[in-house]
N, CA, C and O atoms as CSV, one atom per row, in Angstrom:
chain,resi,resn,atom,element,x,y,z
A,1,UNK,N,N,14.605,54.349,-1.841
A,1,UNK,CA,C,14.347,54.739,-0.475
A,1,UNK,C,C,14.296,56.263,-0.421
A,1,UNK,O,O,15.029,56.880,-1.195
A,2,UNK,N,N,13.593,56.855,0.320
A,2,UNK,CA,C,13.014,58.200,0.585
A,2,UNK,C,C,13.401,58.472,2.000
A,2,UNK,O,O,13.673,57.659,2.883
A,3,UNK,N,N,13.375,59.576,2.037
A,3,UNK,CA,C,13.640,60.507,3.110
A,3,UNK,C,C,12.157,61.225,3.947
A,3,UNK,O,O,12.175,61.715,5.075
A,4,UNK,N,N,11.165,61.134,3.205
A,4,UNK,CA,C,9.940,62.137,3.024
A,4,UNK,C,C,9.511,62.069,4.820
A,4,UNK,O,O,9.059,63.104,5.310
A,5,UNK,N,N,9.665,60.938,5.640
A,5,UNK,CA,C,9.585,61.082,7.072
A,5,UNK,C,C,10.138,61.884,7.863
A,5,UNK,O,O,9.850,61.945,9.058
A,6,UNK,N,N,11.193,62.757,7.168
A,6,UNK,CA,C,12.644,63.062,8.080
A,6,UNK,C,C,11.812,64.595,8.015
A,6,UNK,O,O,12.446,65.415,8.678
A,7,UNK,N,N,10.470,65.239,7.345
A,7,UNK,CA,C,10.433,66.472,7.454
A,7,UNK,C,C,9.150,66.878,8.574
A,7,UNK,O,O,8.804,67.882,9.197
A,8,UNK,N,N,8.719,65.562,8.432
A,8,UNK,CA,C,8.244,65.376,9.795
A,8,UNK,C,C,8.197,65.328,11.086
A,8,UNK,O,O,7.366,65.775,11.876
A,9,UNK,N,N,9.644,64.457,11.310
A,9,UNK,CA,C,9.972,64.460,12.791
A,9,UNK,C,C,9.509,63.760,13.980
A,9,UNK,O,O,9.880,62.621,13.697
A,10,UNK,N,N,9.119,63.697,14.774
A,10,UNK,CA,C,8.431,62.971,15.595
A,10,UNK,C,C,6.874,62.851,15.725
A,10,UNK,O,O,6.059,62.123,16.291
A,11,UNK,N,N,6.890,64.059,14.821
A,11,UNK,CA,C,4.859,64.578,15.024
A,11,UNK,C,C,4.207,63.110,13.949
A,11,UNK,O,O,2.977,63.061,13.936
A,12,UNK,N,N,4.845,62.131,13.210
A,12,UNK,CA,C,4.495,61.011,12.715
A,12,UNK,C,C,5.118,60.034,12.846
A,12,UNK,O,O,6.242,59.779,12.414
A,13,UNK,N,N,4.074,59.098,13.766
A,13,UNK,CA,C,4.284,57.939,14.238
A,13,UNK,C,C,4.614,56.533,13.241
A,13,UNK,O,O,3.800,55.897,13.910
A,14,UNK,N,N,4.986,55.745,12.464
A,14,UNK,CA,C,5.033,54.253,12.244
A,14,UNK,C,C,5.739,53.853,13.206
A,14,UNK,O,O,6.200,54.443,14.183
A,15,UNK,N,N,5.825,52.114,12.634
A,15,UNK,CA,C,6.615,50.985,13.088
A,15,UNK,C,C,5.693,50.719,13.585
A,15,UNK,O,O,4.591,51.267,13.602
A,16,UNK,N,N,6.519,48.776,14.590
A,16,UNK,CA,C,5.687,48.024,15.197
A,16,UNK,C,C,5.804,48.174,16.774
A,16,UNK,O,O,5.189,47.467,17.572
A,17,UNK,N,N,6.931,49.489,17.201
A,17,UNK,CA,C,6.333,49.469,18.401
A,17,UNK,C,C,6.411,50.599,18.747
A,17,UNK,O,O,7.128,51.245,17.983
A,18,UNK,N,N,5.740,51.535,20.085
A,18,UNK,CA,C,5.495,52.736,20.161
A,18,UNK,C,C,6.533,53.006,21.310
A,18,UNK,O,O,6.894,52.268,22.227
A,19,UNK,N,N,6.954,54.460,20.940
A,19,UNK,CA,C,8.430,54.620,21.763
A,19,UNK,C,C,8.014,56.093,22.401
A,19,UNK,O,O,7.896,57.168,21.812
A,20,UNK,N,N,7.806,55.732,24.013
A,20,UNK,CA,C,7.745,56.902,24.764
A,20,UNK,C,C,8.927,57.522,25.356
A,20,UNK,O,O,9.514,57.205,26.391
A,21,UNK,N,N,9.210,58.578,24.422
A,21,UNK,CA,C,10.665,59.441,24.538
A,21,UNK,C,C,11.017,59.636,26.134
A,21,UNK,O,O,12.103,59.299,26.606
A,22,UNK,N,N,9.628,60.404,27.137
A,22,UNK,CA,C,10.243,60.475,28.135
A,22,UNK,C,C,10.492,59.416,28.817
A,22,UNK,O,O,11.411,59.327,29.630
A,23,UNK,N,N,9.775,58.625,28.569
A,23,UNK,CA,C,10.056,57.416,30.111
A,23,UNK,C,C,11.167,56.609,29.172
A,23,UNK,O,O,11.786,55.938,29.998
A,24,UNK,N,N,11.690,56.356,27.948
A,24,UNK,CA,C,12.689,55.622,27.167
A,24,UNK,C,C,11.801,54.120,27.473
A,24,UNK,O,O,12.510,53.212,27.908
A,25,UNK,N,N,10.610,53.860,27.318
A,25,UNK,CA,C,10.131,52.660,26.908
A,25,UNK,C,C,9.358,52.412,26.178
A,25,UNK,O,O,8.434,53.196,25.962
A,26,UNK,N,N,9.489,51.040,25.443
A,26,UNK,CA,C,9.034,50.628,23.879
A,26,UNK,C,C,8.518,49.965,24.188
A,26,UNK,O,O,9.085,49.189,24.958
A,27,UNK,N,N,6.895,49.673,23.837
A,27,UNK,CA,C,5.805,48.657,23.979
A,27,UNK,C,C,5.536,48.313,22.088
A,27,UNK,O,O,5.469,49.120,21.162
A,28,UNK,N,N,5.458,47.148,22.085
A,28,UNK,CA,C,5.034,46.451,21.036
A,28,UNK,C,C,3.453,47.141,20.120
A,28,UNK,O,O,2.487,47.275,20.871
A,29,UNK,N,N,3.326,47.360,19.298
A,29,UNK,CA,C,1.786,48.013,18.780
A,29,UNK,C,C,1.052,46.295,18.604
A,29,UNK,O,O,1.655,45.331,19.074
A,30,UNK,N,N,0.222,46.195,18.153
A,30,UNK,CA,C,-0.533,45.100,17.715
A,30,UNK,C,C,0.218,44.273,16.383
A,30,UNK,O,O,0.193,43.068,16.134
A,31,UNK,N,N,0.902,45.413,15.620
A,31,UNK,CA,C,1.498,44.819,14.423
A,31,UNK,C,C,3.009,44.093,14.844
A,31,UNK,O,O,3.375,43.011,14.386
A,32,UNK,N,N,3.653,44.768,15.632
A,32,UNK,CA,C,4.249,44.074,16.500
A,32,UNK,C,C,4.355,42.425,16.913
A,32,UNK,O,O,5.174,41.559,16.604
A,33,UNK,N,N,3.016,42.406,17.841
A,33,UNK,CA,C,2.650,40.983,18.360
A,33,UNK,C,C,2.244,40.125,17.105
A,33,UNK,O,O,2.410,38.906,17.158
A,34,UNK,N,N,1.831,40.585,16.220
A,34,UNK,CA,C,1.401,39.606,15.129
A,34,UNK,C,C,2.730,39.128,14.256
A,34,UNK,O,O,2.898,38.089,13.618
A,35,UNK,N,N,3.827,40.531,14.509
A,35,UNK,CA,C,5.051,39.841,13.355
A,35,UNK,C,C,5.838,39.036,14.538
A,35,UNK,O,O,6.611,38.140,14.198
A,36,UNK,N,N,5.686,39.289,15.693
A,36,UNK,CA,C,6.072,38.124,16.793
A,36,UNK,C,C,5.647,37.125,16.645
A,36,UNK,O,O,6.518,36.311,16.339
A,37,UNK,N,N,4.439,36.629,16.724
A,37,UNK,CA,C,3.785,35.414,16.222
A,37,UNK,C,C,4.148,34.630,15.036
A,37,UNK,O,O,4.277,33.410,14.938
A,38,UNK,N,N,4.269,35.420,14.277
A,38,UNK,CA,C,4.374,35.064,12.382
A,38,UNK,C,C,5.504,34.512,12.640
A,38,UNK,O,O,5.629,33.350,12.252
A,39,UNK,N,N,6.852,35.262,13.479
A,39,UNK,CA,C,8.249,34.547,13.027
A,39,UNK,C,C,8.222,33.412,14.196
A,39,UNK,O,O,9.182,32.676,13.970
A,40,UNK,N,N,7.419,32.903,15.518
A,40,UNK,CA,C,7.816,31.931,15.815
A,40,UNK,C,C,6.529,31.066,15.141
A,40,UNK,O,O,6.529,30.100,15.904
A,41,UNK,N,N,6.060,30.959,14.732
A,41,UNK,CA,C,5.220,30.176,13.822
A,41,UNK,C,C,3.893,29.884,14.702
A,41,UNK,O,O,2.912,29.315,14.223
A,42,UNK,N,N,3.963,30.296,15.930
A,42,UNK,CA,C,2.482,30.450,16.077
A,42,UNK,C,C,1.241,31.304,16.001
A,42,UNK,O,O,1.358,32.447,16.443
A,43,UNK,N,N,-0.186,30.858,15.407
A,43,UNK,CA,C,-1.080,31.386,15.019
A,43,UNK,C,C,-2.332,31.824,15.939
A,43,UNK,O,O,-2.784,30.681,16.012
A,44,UNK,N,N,-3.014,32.393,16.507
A,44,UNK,CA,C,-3.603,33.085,17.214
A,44,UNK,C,C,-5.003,33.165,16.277
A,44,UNK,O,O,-4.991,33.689,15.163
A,45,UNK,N,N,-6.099,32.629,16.824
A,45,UNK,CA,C,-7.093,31.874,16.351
A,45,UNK,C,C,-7.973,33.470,15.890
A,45,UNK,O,O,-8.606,33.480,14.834
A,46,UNK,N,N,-7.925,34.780,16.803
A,46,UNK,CA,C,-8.117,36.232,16.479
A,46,UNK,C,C,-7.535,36.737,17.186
A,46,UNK,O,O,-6.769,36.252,18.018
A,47,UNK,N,N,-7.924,38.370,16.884
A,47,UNK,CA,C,-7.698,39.455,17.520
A,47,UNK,C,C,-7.253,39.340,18.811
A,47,UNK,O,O,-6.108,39.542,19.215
A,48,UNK,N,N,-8.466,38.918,19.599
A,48,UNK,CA,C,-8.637,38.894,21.231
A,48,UNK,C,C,-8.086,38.032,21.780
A,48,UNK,O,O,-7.761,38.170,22.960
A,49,UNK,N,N,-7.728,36.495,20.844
A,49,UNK,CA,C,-6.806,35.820,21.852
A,49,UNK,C,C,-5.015,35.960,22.246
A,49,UNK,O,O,-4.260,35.543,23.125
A,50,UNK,N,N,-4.896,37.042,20.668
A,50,UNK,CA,C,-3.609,37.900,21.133
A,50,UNK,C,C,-3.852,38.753,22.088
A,50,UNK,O,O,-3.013,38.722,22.989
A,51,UNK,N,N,-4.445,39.277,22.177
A,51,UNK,CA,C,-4.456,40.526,23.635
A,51,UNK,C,C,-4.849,39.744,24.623
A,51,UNK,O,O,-5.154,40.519,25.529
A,52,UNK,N,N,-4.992,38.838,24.916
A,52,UNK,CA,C,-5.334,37.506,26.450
A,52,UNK,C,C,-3.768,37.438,26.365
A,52,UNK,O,O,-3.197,37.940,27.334
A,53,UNK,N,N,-3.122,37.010,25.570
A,53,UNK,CA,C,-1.587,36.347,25.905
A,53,UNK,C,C,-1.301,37.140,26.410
A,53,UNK,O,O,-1.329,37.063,27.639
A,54,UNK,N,N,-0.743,38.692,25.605
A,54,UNK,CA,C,-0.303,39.507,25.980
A,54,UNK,C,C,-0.337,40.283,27.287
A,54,UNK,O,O,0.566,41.064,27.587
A,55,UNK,N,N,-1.392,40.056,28.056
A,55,UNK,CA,C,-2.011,40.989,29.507
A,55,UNK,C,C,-1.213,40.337,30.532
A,55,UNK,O,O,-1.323,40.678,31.710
């Protein structure tokens, strides 16, 4: 395990969900909803019929 993120700071984004410092709220990214899906075992036929659930 590496450190190499930590010289970065906030100016680089990962993970699966995106975290807006000022307002303190976390919305899911797309990779997110898909590892949501994956662990309750349902499959989402594409792209677009995850973003229909989601709206």
């Amino acid at each position: 395990m590496d450190n190499f993120e930590w010289g970065f700071g906030f100016t680089v984004r990962f993970g699966i969900y995106h975290v807006d410092f000022e307002m303190q709220e976390r919305t899911p990214k797309m990779s997110g909803k898909w590892y949501r899906d994956f662990l309750t075992g349902s499959r989402p036929v594409d792209q677009a019929q995850t973003l229909r659930a989601d709206s």
